[in-house]
C-alpha positions in Angstrom: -23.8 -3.9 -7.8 -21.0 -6.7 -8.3 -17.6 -6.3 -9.9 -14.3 -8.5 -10.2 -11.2 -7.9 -10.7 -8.4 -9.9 -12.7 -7.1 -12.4 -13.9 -3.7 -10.5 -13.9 -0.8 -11.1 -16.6 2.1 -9.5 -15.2 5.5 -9.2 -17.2 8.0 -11.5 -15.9 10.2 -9.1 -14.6 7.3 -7.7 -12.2 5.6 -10.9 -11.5 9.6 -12.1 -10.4 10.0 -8.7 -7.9 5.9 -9.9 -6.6 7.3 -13.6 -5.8 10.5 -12.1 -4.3 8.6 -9.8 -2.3 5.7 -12.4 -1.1 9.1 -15.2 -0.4 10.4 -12.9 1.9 7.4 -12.2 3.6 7.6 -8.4 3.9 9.1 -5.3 1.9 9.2 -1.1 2.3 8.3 1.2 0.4 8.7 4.9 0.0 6.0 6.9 -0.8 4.8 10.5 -1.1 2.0 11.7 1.7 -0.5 14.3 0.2 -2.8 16.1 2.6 -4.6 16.9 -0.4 -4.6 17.2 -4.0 -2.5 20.8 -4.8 -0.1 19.6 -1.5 2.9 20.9 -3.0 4.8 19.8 -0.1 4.5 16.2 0.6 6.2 14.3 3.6 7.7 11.2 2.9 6.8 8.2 4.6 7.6 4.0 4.8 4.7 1.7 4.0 5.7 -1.1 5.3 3.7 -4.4 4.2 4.0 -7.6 5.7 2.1 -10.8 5.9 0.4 -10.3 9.3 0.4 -6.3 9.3 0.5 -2.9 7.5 2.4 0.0 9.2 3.4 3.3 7.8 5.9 5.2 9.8 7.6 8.3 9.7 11.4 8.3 8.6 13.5 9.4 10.3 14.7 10.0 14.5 11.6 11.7 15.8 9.8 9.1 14.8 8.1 8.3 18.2 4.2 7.6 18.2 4.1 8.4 14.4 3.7 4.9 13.1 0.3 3.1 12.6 0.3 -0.2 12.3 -2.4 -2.5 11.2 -3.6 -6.1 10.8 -4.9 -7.5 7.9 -8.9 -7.6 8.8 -11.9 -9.0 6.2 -12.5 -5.0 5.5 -9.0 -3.5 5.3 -6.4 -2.5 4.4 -8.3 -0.8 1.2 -6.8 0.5 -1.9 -8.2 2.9 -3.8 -6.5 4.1 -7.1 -6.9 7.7 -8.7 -8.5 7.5 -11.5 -6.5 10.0 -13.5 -2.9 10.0 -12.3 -0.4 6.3 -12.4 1.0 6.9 -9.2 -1.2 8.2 -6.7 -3.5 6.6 -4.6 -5.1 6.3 -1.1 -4.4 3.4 1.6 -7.4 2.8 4.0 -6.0 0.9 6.9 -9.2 1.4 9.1 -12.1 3.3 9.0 -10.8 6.2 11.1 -9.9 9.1 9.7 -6.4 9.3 10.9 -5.4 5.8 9.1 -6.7 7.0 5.7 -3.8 8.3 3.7 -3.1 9.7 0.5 0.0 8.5 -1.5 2.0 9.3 -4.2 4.4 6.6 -5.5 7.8 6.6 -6.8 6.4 5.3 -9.8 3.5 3.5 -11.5 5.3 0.1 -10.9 6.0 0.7 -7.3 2.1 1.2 -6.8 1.3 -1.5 -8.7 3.3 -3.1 -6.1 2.1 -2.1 -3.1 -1.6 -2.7 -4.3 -0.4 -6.2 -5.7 1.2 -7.8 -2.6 -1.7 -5.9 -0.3 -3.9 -8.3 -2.3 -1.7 -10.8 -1.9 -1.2 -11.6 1.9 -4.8 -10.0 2.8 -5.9 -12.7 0.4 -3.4 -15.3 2.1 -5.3 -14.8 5.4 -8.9 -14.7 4.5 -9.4 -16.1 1.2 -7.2 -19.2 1.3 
């Protein structure tokens, strides 16, 4: 099986934050871990996406040995959107289980986001 994706028509307010956000090379954002679907207690964690890496880290000062980072590789990072709710949806950085995460936005735009400039500078490096 074969599938695409896209063209994209983004409304100019979002495709302006995407070009601000791929200009500078790098942005955070905040999102919502679940260690499953009822997790009615979700930690909140920094994804972190820039050109050469992905890293999702921990807030706060305990923070030691809780970040993975990641470069971009022809497989990952992966996205994966849930099919019924706008703002979850589950980050692959690798194939180990530990760098699979499950996420839950601040809001549909702010996934759209993350998914958007993930495609972006993965496609940078092995598409262009």
């Amino acid at each position: 099986a074969c599938g695409t994706i896209g063209p994209f028509q983004l409304d100019p307010i979002s495709r302006m934050s995407l070009d601000g956000h791929i200009a500078a090379k790098s942005h955070s954002f905040p999102a919502s871990h679940l260690t499953d679907e009822t997790d009615s207690r979700p930690r909140d964690l920094q994804i972190h996406i820039t050109q050469d890496y992905v890293k999702v880290t921990h807030p706060g000062s305990d923070r030691q040995n809780r970040e993975v980072l990641v470069p971009y590789s022809a497989d990952y990072p992966r996205v994966k959107l849930h099919p019924r709710n706008v703002v979850r949806f589950r980050l692959e950085l690798a194939p180990d289980f530990d760098k699979i995460y499950k996420f839950q936005a601040l809001s549909r735009s702010s996934r759209d986001a993350i998914v958007l400039l993930l495609s972006a500078f993965r496609a940078r490096k092995y598409i262009a």
